[in-house]
N, C-alpha and C positions, 0 to 999 in steps of 0.2 A: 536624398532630396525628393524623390521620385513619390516614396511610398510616404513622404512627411505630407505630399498635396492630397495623397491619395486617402489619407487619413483625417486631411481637413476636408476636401471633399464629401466623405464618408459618413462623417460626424456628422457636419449641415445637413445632408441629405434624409439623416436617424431624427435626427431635432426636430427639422420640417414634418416629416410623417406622424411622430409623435402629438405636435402642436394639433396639426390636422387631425388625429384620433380622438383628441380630447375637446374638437371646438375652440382653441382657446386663439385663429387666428382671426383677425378683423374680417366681418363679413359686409356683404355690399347694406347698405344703406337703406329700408323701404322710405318710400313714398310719406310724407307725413301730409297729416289732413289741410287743405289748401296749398299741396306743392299741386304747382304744374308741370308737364309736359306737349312740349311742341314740335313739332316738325313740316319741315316746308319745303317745297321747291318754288326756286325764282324765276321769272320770265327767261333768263339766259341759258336757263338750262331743265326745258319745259319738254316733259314727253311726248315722244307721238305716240297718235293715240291709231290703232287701225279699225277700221269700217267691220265692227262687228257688235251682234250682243253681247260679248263677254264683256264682264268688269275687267278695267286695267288699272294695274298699280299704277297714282302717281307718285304717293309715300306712307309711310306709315310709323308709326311710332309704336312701343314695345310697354306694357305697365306691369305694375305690381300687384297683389292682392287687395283689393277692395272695392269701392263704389266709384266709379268718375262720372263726370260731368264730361262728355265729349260734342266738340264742333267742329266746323271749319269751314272753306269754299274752297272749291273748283272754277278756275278761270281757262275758257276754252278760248283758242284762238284758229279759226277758220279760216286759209287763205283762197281767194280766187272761187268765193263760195258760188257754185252752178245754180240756177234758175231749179226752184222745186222745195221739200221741206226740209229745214235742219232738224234733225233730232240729235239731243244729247243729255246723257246721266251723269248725277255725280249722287256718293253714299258713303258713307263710311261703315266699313263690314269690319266684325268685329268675329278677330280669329281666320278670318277667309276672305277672299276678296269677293263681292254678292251686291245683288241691287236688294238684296231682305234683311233687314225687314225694311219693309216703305216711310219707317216712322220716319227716320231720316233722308229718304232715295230723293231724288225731285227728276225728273224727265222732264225736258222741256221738248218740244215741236216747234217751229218755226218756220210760215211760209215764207220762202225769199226771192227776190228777183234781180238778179244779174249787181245785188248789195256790193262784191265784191269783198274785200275781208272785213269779217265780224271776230269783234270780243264780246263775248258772252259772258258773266259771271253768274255763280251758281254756292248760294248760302245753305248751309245744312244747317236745322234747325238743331240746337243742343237738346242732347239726350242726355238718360243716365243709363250708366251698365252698371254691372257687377259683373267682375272679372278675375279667372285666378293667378295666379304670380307669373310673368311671363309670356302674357298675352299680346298677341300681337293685333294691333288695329289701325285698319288701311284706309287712307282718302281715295277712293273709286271713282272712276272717270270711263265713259262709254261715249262714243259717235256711233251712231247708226245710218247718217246718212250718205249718199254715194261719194261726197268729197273726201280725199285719201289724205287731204291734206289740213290736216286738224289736230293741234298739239293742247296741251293741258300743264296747265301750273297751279300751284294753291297753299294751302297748311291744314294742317289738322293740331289740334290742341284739348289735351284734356285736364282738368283739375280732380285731385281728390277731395271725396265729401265726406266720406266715409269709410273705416278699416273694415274688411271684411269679417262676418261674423257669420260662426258656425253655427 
């Protein structure tokens, strides 16, 4: 009985490698021209964001070979905002999390006085990339200013406009 599983085993395992050698198992699916792609995070489960230059991930979504159309926003929420300026970035980096290029970046400044909590929102204007299979591109989010206490929600979405060409 033993060596009967171990021979069905065996087989399945010959079968699979074989299919795999030749291509002939179903492969993932690209992108066809106006799919989209979205990804988002919701108010309930909004990033904090820490008091620095760096870009921070709020999300990002993953594409396939081609042209897209990419957008989205960044919603900050500032609690117990201190007397002084708010600064805050959003961008969607493409490949890496970055405030570059600027086509898309927006920094805002804001002087404020003892407002207490601010919602801010923050539109990225739609780009096009080209991009190759397995790209990763991030909705970016930065506070710069002294308040520690500043989270970030939003989505990023892109469409295809075109398959990549060599």
């Amino acid at each position: 009985m033993k060596s009967l599983i171990q021979l069905k085993t065996t087989s399945l395992l010959l079968i699979t490698l074989a299919l795999l050698c030749f291509g002939l198992l179903p492969k993932a699916q690209a992108a066809h021209i106006g799919d989209s792609v979205f990804g988002s995070v919701s108010v309930d489960d909004r990033v904090q964001l820490a008091v620095s230059n760096d870009p921070q991930e709020v999300t990002h979504i993953v594409l396939d070979s081609g042209v897209w159309e990419v957008s989205g926003q960044v919603n900050f929420l500032s609690l117990s905002t201190p007397v002084g300026t708010m600064f805050t970035a959003a961008n969607i980096g493409v490949g890496e999390l970055s405030f570059e290029p600027p086509v898309t970046a927006s920094i805002t400044a804001e002087q404020v006085a003892r407002l207490g909590n601010i919602i801010r929102n923050t539109s990225m204007v739609p780009r096009t990339i080209e991009v190759g299979d397995g790209t990763s591109v991030f909705l970016v989010a930065g506070s710069f200013n002294p308040n520690p206490n500043v989270t970030a929600w939003g989505f990023i979405t892109a469409v295809k406009i075109r398959n990549h060409v060599d």
